[in-house]
C-alpha positions as CSV (number, residue, x, y, z in Angstrom):
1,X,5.5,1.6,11.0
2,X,2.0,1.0,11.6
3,X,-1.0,0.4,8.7
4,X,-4.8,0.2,9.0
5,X,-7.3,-0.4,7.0
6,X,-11.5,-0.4,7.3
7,X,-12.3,-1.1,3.8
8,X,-13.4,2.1,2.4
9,X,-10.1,3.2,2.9
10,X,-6.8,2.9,4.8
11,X,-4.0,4.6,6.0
12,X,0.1,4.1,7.1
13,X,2.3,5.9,9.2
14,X,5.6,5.8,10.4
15,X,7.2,6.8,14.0
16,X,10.8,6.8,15.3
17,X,11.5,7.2,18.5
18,X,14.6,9.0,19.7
19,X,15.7,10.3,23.6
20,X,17.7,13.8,22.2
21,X,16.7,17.6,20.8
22,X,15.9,17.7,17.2
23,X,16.2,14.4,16.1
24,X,13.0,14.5,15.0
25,X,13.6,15.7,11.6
26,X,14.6,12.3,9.4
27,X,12.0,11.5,6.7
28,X,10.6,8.4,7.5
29,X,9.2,6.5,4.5
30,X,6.4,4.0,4.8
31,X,6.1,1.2,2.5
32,X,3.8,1.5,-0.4
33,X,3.1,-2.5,-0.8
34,X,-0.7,-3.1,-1.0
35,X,-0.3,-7.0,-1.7
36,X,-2.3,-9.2,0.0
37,X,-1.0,-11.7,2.1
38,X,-2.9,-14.7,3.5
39,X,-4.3,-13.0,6.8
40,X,-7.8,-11.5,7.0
41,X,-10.0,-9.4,10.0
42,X,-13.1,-9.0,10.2
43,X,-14.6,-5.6,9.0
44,X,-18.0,-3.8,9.2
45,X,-19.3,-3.5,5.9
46,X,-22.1,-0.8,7.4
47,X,-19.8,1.5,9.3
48,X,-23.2,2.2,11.0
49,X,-24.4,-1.3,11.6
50,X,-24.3,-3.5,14.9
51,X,-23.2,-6.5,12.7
52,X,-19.3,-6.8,11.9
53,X,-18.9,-10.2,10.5
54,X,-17.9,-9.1,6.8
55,X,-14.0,-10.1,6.7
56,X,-10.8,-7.9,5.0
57,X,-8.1,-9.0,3.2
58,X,-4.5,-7.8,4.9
59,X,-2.0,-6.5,3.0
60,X,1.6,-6.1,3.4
61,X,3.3,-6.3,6.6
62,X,-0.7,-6.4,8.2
63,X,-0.1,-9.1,10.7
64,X,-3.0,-8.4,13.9
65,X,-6.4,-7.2,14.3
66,X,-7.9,-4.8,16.3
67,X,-11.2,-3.6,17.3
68,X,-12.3,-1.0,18.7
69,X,-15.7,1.8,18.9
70,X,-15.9,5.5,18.9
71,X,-17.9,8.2,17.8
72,X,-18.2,9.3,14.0
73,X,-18.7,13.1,13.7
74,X,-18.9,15.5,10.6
75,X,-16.9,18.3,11.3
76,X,-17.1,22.0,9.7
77,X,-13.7,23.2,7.7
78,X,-13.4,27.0,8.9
């Protein structure tokens, strides 16, 4: 189970590995706790800005940060 969050909004997933045909097809639940707990990351408050130094509350089972850069896009629905 792995959970992100950039404080507009967040997201959880789950993933289970396996080594044989079809096994693929549990239904993985992901836990629904949004609780805080007592770690925080720091965040970009301006998605857009240079300056990241805003910091976000974890939640859950939240336990490391990660940083990273990419490109932000708009992209047409057909």
């Amino acid at each position: 189970m792995f959970s992100y969050d950039f404080g507009t909004g967040h997201s959880d997933a789950a993933l289970h590995c396996c080594e044989t045909d079809g096994c693929n097809t549990l239904d993985l639940s992901v836990p629904r706790v949004r609780t805080p707990n007592s770690l925080r990351c720091f965040t970009c408050a301006d998605p857009g800005g240079s300056v990241c130094n805003d910091t976000l509350r974890c939640v859950g089972a939240q336990d490391r940060c990660v940083s990273g850069n990419g490109l932000r896009q708009k992209v047409a629905a057909l």
